[in-house]
N, C-alpha and C positions, 0 to 999 in steps of 0.2 A: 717101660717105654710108653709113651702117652700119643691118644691119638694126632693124627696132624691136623691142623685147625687153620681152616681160610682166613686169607689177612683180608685188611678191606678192600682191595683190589681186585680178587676174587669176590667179594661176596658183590661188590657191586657190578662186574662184571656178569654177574649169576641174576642179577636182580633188572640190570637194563635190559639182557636178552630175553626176560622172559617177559617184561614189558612190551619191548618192539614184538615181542610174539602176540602179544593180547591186544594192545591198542596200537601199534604202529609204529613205525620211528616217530614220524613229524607229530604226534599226536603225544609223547612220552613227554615229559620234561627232565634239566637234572635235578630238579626237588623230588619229583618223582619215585627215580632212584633213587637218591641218597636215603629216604623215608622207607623206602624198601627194602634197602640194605642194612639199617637200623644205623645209618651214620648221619652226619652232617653234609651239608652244599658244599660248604667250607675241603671238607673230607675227600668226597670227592673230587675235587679241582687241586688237590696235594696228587692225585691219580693220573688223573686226565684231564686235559687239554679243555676236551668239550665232548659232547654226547655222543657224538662220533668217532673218537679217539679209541673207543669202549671197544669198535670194533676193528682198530688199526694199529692197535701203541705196540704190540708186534713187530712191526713193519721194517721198523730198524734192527730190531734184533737177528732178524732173519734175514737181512742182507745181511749184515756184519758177519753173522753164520755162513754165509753163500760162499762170500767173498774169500772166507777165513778157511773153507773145504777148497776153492779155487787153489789157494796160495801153496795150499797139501798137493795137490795135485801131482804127478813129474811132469815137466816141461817134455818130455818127449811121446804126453799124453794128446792124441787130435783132439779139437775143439771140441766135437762132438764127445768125446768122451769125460773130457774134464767136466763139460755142466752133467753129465751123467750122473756124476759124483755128484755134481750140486744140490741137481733132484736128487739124488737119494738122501741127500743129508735135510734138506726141505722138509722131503715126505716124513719125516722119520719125527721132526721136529714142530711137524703141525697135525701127522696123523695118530695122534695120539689117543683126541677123545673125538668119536666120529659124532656124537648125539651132540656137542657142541656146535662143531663145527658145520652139521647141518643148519642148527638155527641160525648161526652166522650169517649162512650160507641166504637163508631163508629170508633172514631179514635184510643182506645186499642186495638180493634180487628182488624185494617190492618196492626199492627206490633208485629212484634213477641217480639221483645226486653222491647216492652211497656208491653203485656201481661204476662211476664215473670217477669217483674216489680211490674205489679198489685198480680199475685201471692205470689211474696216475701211478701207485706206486709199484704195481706190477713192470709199466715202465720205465720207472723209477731204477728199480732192480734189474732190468734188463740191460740197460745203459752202463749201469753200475759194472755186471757180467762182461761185456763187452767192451767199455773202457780198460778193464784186467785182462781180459785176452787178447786184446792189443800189445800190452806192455808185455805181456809173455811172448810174445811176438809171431801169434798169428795174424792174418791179412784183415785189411781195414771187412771186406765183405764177408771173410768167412766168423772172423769174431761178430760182426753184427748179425749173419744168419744164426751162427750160434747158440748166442743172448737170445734173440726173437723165437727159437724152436724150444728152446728149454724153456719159457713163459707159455706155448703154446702146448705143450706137453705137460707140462704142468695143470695147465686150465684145464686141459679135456681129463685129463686121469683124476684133479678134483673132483671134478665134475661125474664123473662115473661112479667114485667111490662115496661119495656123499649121498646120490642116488639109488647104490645100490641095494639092493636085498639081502644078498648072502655075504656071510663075514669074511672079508679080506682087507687084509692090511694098505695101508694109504702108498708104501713102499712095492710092493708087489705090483699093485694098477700101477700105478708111474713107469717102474720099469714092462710093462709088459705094451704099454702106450708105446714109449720110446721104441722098444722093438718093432713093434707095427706100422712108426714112421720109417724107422731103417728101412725097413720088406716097403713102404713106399716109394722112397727115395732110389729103392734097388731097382724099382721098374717091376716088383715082381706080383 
């Protein structure tokens, strides 16, 4: 069996972040990468959108994922419990390589235009969460708090584990987040 070998999507993906690590987003071009990746301009625009896509073209697949754990769900699961499911199918599906996902991380937090990005779709997916927990027919406020606490639970349990020091799974923080909103929410 032979080993597995990066298509260009990966390697250009490997080759932008380490660029916005060295020189910057705004400062990168996609000549840049694609000369980095040992491909064509051309090549990469078969990939992505644009320089920015490098760190979003995800975006859809993971709602589509979100949506598609929602739909598993039972209907006589509370709201709060269905995006539970959601985070954990989320975590499980972006916390795979932590040393990625920090420089991600790394290079949406020295731009504002990137961050502003990631919010749109984080929105994006929250709306998305809450238009389906409607139609399963929870209330217009609880499916919208819903959506908005599972994006907020998300952020900060990102947030923790991309930070963190010692090795723990992307799944674990998420749920251990969530639980410390509940003990919130308890009053306790």
């Amino acid at each position: 069996m032979g080993r597995w070998k990066p298509g260009a999507g990966d390697r250009l993906r490997e080759a932008a972040l380490s660029l916005y690590m060295e020189r910057g987003f705004e400062q990168t071009m996609v000549a840049d990468i694609a000369e980095r990746a040992g491909v064509t301009a051309r090549t990469f625009f078969r990939h992505f959108a644009d320089k920015r896509e490098v760190l979003f073209d995800d975006s859809s697949a993971l709602e589509e994922k979100s949506l598609g754990v929602l739909a598993e769900v039972p209907d006589t699961a509370s709201a709060l419990d269905a995006v539970a499911a959601v985070l954990d199918a989320v975590a499980r599906m972006v916390g795979s390589d932590r040393e990625l996902a920090r420089k991600r991380q790394a290079v949406i937090m020295a731009n504002a235009d990137l961050r502003e990005r990631e919010l749109i779709k984080l929105t994006s997916l929250s709306a998305a969460l809450a238009d389906r927990l409607r139609h399963r027919g929870v209330g217009e406020i609880e499916a919208s708090l819903a959506a908005e606490t599972s994006i907020a639970v998300f952020r900060v349990a990102f947030s923790r584990w991309v930070t963190a020091t010692e090795d723990q799974d992307l799944p674990d923080v998420v749920r251990e987040t969530l639980d410390r909103l509940r003990t919130l929410a308890a009053g306790a």
